[in-house]
Each structure stands twice: as C-alpha cells, then as structure tokens.
C-alpha positions as CSV (number, residue, x, y, z in Angstrom):
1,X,-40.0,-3.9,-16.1
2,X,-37.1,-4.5,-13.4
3,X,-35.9,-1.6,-12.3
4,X,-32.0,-0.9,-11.8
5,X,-32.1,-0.8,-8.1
6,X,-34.1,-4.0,-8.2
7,X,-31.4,-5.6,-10.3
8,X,-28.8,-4.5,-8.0
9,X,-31.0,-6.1,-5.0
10,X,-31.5,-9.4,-6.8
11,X,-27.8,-9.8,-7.8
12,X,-26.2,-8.9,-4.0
13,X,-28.8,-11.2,-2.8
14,X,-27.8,-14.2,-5.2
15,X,-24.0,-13.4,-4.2
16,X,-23.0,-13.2,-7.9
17,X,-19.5,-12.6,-8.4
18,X,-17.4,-12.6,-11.9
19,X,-14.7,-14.0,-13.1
20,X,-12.9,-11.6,-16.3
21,X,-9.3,-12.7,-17.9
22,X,-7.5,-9.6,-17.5
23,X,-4.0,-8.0,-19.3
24,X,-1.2,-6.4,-17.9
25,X,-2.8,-2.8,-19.4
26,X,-6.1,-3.7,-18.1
27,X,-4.4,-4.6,-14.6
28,X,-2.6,-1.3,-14.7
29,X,-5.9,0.6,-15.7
30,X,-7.9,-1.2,-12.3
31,X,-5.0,-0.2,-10.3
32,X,-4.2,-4.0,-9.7
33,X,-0.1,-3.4,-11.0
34,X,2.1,-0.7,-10.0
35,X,2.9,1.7,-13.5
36,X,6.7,0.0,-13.2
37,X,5.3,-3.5,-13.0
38,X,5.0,-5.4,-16.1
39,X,4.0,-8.7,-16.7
40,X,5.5,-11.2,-19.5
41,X,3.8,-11.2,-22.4
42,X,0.4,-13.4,-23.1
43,X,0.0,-13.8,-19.2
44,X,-3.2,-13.3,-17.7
45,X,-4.6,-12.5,-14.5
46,X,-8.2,-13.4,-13.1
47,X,-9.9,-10.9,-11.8
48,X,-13.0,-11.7,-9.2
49,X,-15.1,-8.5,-9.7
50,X,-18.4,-8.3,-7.1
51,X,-21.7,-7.8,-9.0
52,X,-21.5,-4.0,-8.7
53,X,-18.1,-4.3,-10.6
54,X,-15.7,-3.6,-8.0
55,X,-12.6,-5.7,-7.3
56,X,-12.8,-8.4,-5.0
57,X,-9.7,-9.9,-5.7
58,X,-7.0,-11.2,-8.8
59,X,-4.7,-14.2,-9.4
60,X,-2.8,-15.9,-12.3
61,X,-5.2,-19.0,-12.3
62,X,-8.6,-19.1,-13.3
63,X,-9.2,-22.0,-10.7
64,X,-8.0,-20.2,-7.7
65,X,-10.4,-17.1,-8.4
66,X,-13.3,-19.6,-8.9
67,X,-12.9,-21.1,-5.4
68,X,-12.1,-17.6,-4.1
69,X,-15.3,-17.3,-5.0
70,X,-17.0,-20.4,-3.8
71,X,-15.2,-20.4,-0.4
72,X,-16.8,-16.8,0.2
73,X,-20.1,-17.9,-0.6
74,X,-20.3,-16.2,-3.9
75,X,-22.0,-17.9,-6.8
76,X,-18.7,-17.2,-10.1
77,X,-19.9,-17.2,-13.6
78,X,-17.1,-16.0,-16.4
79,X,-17.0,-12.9,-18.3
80,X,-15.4,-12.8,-21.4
C-alpha cells in the first residue's frame, strides 16, 4: 500500500498539474476575483491547480492553461 507521502513524492516528481473549469463563485471562493468583481454569466475560467491543489495560475481559455502547463514543464490532465 502507497502511502500519502509517497503519493505526494511520485506526483511532484511526474510534474502533474490540473486543469478544473471554474465559476465566478468558485473564483471568488479561491480568492482568484475580488468580492465586487463579477463575471457574465456562463463564463468560465481555467484554473491550473499544482498536484498538491494550490493555484498555479487561471485564464478564460482552456488552451492557454494547457500550454501554461506544458511550457513550465508540467504534465496537464483535466478535472471535471
């Protein structure tokens, strides 16, 4: 059985990052939006979250957070 910290070794070590379509709550909530900011509804952002879950960065295009990703050497896969 892996442990947690072994999980956590494995996954900085493949440079896994994720991609998760976000809403204007949800970008409030991460702190990504000041509280006065509000987006039109139906758009999304992109949010490229390291493999510990932290923010690494956010954009309005799922392409631009994929090569984000790539161009820092980070292996994206999309969460849902």
């Amino acid at each position: 059985m892996v442990t947690e910290i072994e999980l956590g070794a494995e996954l900085e070590k493949a440079r896994i990052a994720y991609i998760k379509p976000t809403d204007s709550e949800e970008a409030h909530r991460l702190g990504l939006l000041p509280q006065n900011v509000e987006l039109p509804g139906g758009t999304k952002l992109y949010v490229l979250h390291a493999f510990d879950g932290s923010v690494l960065g956010f954009t309005d295009a799922y392409d631009t957070a994929y090569g984000a990703a790539v161009q820092n050497e980070l292996t994206p896969v999309s969460l849902h």
